[in-house]
C-alpha positions as CSV (number, residue, x, y, z in Angstrom):
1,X,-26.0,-97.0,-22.6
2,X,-22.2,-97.9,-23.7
3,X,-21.7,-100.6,-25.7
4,X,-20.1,-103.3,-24.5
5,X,-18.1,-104.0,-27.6
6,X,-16.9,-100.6,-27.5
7,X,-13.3,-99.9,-27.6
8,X,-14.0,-96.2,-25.8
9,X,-15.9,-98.8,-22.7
10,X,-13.0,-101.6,-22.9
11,X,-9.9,-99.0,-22.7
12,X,-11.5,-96.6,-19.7
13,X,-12.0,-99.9,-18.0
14,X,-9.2,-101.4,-18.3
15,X,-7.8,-98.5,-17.5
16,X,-9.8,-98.2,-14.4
17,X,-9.3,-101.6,-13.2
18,X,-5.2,-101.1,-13.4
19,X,-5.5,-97.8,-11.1
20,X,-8.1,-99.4,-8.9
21,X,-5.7,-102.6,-8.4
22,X,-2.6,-100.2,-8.1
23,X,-4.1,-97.9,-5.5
24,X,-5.6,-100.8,-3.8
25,X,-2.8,-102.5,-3.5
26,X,-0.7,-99.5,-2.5
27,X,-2.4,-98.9,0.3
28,X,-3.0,-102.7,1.6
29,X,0.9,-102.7,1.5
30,X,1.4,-99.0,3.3
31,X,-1.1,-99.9,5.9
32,X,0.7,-102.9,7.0
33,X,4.4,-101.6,6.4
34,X,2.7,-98.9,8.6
35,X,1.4,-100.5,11.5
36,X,4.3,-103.3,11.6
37,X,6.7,-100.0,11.4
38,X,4.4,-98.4,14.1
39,X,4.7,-101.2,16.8
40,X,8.5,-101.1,16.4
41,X,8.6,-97.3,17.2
42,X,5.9,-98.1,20.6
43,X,8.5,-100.9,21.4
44,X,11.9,-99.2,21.3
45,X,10.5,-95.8,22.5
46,X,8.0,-96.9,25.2
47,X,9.1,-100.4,26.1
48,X,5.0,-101.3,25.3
49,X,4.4,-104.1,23.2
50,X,0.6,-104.1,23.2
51,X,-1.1,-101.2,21.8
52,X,-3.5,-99.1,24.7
53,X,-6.2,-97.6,23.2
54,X,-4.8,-94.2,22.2
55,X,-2.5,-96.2,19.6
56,X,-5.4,-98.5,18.1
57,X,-7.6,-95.2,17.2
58,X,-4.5,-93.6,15.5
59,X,-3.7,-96.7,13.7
60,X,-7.8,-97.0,12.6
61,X,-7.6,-92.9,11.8
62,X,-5.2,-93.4,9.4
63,X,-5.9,-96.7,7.8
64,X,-9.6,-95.1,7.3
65,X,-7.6,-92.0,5.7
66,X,-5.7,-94.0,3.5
67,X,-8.5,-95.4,1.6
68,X,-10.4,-91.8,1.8
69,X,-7.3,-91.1,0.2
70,X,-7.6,-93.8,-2.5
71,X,-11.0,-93.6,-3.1
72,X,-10.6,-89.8,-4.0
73,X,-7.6,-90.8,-5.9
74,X,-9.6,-94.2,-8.2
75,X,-12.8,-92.0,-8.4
76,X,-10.5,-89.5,-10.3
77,X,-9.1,-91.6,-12.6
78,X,-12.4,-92.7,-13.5
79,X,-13.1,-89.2,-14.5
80,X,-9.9,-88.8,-16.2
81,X,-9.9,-92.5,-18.0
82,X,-13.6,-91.8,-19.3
83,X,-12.1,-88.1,-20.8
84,X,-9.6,-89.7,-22.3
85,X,-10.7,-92.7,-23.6
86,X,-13.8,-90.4,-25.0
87,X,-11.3,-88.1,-26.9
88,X,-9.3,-90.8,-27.9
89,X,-12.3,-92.8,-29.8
90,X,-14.1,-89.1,-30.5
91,X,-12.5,-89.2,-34.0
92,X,-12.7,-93.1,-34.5
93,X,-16.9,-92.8,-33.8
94,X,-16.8,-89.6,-36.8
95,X,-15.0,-91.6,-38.8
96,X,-17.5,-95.0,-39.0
97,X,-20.2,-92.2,-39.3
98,X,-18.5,-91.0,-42.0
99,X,-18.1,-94.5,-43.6
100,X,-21.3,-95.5,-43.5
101,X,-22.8,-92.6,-45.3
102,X,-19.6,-93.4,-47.7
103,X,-21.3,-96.9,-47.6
104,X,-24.8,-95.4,-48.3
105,X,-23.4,-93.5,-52.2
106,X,-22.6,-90.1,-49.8
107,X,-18.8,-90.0,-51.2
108,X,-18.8,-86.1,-50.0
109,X,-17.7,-87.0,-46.5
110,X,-15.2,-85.5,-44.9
111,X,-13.5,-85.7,-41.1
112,X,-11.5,-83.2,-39.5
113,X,-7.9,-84.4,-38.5
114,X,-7.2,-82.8,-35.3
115,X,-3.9,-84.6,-34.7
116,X,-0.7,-86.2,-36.4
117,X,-1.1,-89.3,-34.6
118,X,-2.4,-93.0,-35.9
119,X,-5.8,-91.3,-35.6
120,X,-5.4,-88.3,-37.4
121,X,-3.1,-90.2,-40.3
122,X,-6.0,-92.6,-40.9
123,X,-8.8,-89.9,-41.0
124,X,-6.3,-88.0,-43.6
125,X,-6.1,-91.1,-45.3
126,X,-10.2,-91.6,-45.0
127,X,-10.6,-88.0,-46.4
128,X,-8.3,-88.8,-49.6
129,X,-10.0,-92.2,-50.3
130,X,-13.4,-90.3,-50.0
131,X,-12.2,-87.7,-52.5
132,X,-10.9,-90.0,-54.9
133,X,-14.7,-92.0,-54.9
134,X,-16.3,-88.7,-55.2
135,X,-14.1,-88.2,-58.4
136,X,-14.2,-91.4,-59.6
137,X,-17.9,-91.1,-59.3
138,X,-17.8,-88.0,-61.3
139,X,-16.1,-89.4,-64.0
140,X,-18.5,-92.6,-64.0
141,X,-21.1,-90.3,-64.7
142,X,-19.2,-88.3,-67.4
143,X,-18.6,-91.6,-69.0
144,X,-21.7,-92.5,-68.8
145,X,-23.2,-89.4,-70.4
146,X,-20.7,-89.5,-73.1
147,X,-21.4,-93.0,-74.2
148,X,-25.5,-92.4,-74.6
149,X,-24.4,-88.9,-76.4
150,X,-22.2,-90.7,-78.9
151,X,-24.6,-93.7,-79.1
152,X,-27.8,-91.6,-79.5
153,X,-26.8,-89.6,-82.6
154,X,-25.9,-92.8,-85.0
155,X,-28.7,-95.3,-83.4
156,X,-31.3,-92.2,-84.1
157,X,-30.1,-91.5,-87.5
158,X,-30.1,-95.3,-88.1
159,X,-33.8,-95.8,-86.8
160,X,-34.9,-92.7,-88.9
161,X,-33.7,-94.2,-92.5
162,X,-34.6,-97.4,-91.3
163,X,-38.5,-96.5,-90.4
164,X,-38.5,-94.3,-93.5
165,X,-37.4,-97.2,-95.8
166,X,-40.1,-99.3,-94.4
167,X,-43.0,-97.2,-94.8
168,X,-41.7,-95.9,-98.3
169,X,-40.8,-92.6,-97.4
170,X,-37.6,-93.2,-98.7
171,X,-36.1,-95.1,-101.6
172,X,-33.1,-97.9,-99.7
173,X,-30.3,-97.3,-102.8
174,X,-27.3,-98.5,-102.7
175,X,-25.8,-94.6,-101.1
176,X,-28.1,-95.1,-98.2
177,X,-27.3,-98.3,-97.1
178,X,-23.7,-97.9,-97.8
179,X,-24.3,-94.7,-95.6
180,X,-25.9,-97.0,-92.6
181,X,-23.1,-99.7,-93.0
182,X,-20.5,-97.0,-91.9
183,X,-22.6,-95.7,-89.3
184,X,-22.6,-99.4,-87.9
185,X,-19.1,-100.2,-88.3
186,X,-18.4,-97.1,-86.7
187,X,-20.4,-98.1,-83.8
188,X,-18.8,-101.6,-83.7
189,X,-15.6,-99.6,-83.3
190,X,-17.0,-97.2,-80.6
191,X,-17.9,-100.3,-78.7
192,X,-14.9,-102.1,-79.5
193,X,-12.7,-99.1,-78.2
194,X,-14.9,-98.6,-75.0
195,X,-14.2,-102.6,-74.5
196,X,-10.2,-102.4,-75.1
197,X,-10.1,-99.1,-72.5
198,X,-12.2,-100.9,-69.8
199,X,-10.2,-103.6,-69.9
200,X,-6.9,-101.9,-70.2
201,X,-8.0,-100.2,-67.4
202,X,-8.1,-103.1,-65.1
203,X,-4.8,-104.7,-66.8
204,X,-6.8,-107.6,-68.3
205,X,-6.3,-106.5,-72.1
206,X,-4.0,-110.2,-73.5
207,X,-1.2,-108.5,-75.4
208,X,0.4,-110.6,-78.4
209,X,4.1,-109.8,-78.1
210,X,6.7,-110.6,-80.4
211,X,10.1,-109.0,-81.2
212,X,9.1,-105.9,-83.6
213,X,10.8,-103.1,-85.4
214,X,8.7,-99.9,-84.5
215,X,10.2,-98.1,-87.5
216,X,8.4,-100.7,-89.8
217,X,5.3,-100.5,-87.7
218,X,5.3,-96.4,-88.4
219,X,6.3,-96.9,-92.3
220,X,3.3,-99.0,-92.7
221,X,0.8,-96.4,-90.4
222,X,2.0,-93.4,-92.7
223,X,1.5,-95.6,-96.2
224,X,-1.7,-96.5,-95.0
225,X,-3.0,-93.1,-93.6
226,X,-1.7,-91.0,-97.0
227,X,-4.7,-91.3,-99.3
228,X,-6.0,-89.3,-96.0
229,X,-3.6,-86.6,-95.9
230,X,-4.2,-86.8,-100.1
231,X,-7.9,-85.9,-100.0
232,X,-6.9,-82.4,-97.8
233,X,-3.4,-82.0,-99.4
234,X,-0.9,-82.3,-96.5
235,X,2.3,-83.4,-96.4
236,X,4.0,-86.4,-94.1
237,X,7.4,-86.1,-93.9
238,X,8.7,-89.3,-92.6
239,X,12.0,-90.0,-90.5
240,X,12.7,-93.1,-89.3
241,X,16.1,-95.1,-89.4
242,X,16.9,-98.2,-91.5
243,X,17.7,-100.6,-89.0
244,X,16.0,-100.2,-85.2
245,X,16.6,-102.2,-82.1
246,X,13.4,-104.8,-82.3
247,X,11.3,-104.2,-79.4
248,X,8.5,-107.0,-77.7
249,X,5.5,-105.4,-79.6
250,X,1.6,-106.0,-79.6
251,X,2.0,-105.0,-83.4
252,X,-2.0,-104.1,-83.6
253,X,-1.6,-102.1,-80.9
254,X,0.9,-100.4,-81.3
255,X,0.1,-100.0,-85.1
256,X,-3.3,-98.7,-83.9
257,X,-1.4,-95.9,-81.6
258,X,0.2,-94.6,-84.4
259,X,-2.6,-94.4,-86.8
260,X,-4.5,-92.5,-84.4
261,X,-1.7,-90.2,-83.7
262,X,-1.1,-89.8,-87.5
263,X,-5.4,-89.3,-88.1
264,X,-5.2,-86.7,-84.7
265,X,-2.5,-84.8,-86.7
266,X,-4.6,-85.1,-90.2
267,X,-7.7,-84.0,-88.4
268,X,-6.9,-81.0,-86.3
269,X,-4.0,-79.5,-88.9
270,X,-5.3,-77.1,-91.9
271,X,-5.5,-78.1,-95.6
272,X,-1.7,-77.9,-97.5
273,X,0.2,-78.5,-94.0
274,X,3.0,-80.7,-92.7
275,X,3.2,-83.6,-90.3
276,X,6.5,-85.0,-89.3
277,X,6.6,-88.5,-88.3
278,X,9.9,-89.3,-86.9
279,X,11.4,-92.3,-85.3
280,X,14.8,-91.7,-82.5
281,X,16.8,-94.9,-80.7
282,X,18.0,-93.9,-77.3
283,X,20.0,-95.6,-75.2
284,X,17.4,-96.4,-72.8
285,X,14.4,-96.1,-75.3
286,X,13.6,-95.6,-79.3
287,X,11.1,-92.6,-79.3
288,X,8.4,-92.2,-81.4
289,X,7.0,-88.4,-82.5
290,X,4.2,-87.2,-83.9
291,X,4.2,-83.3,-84.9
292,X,2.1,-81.3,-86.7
293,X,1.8,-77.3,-87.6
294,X,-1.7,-76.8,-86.8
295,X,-3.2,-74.5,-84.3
296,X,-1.8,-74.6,-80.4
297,X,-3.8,-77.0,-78.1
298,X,-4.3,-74.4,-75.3
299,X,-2.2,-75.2,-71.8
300,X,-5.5,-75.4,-69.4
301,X,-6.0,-78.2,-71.9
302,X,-3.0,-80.1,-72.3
303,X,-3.4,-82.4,-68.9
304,X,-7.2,-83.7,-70.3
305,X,-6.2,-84.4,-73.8
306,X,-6.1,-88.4,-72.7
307,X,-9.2,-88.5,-71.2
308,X,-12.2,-90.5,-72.7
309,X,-14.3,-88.2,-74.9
310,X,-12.7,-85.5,-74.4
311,X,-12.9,-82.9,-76.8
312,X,-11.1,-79.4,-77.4
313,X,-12.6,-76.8,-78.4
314,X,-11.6,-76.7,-81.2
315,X,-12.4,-79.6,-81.9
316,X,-16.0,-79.5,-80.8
317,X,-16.1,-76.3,-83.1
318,X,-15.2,-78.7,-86.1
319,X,-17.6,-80.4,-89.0
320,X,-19.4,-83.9,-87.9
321,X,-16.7,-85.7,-90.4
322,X,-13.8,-84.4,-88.9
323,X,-14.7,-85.3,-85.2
324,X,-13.6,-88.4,-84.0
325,X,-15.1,-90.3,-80.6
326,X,-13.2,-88.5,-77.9
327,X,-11.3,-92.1,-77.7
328,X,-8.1,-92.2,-79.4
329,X,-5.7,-90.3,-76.7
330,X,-7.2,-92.6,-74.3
331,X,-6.8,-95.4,-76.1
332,X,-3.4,-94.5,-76.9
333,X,-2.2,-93.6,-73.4
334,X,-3.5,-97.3,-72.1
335,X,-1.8,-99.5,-75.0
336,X,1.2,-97.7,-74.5
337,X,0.9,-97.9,-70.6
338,X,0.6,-101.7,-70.9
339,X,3.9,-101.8,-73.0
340,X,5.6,-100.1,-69.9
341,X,6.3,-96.9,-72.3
342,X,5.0,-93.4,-71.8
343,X,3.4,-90.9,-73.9
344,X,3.6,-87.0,-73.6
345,X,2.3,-83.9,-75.5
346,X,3.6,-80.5,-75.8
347,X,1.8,-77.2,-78.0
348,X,3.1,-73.9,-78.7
349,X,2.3,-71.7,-80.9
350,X,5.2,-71.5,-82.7
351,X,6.3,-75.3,-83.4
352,X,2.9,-76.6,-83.1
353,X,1.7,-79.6,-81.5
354,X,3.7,-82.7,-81.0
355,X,2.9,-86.4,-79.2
356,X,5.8,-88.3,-78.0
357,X,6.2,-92.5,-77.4
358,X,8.7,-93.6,-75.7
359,X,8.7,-97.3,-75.6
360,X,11.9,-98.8,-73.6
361,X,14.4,-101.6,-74.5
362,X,14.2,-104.0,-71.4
């Protein structure tokens, strides 16, 4: 049973109808131009002007003949109307099947594009939407099973010192609970973090611009990160130019960029080495760089170094208290993506591992 909403049933019928009229109407108009044309030949060559009998049977033979002829001609076109309006909607029918199990969670659909046509570009289009769910998917469940494994640890350890404290197992000094604090305001920063990033993410974070000077913003960052680099003896070597072109800052963001690009640094560069923080004005821009001698971030690595929780390997090689979340790269890519500037990271093994900002002027 067709449907009779159908646009396979409403274009072979409409189809149908226009041939059916056309042949119809072909032949109503031959059969008359043909007998009028047919008594004008009897009159001028016979001098008759009635028709005898021979001339009415010829005149019936071929008006029946004619619509033989048409019949043959609209049952055809019926044929070829219903093949082509079925190959025509053939791809449209795959595609709502396809969407509806897209609809159901199935986001692993795909339809085969068997022509360059308006069909064919919206089943490509189709396939690359249904990719991009499947991946976004994916990373929803990534995110997901990142955020219970970095909640699980601390809320354990937490619920562990507390039930021990309770019951008397252990004494609550003042190192313990000093010890819980941290892991609580390190939680309230986790969650904070994971609230900035969702909302970057959707362009809803409220910036609080004003006209800045980024050079100042990185002298404070690098005075307050040194009693860091202090503990683990490494050296920040600082350039950054007296006088900068002020720029329309969130200066807690951006201040916040640098300081995790400055603790990245800190963190994932040896005891006794060098960080160069360095400040450029461009014409177009004023650069920001980050650059540190420690070991080469691999290049099958490089393009998921701003992803959320991601860690290296060497980083997921390294002690508890010099892993951080798995949040600052990705925090850092969205505050500077709201400030219309770009950041970039490059790693060899023999200048090591630098992160560029460039935040421009209009």
């Amino acid at each position: 049973m067709f449907d009779r909403h159908s646009i396979q049933l409403k274009l072979a019928g409409s189809t149908f109808l226009l041939l059916a009229f056309t042949v119809c109407s072909l032949i109503v108009l031959t059969n008359a131009q043909m007998e009028t044309a047919f008594g004008d030949y009897i009159a001028l060559h016979l001098a008759v002007m009635d028709h005898g009998p021979a001339e009415t049977m010829f005149i019936h033979s071929v008006h029946q003949s004619l619509w033989w002829v048409g019949l043959f001609f609209i049952l055809m076109g019926l044929i070829i109307t219903s093949v082509l309006a079925a190959g025509i909607t053939r791809p449209l029918r795959r595609l709502t099947k396809a969407a509806a199990a897209v609809e159901r969670g199935h986001f692993n659909q795909r339809v085969p594009v068997g022509s360059r046509d308006e069909v064919g570009q919206l089943a490509t289009v189709f396939n690359r939407m249904a990719a991009k769910l499947s991946q976004n998917e994916q990373a929803q469940r990534d995110f997901f099973a990142s955020i219970t494994h970095e909640l699980r640890t601390p809320l354990a350890v937490l619920q562990g010192t507390l039930e021990n404290m309770t019951t008397g197992v252990t004494e609550p000094t003042p190192e313990r609970l000093f010890a819980m604090q941290e892991e609580v305001m390190r939680l309230n920063r986790l969650v904070t973090d994971l609230r900035d990033l969702s909302l970057a993410a959707v362009h809803e974070l409220r910036l609080h611009l004003r006209l800045t000077d980024l050079g100042q913003l990185a002298r404070q960052s690098a005075m307050l990160i040194q009693p860091l680099l202090d503990e683990r003896a490494q050296q920040l070597q600082c350039q950054i130019p007296a006088h900068l072109t002020m720029l329309p800052l969130d200066a807690d963001r951006m201040r916040q960029v640098i300081g995790n690009l400055l603790v990245n640094a800190s963190r994932h560069s040896g005891d006794g080495s060098h960080i160069c923080l360095t400040v450029n004005e461009q014409p177009d821009c004023i650069e920001l760089c980050v650059a540190n001698d420690g070991p080469c971030i691999p290049a099958e690595e490089l393009p998921h170094i701003f992803e959320k929780f991601y860690q290296s390997q060497s980083a997921q090689g390294a002690a508890d208290s010099q892993r951080g979340s798995g949040l600052g790269l990705a925090l850092a890519q969205q505050y500077v993506a709201i400030h219309h500037g770009t950041i970039s990271a490059t790693s060899t093994p023999e200048d090591g591992t630098a992160f560029t900002v460039r935040l421009p002027k209009s």
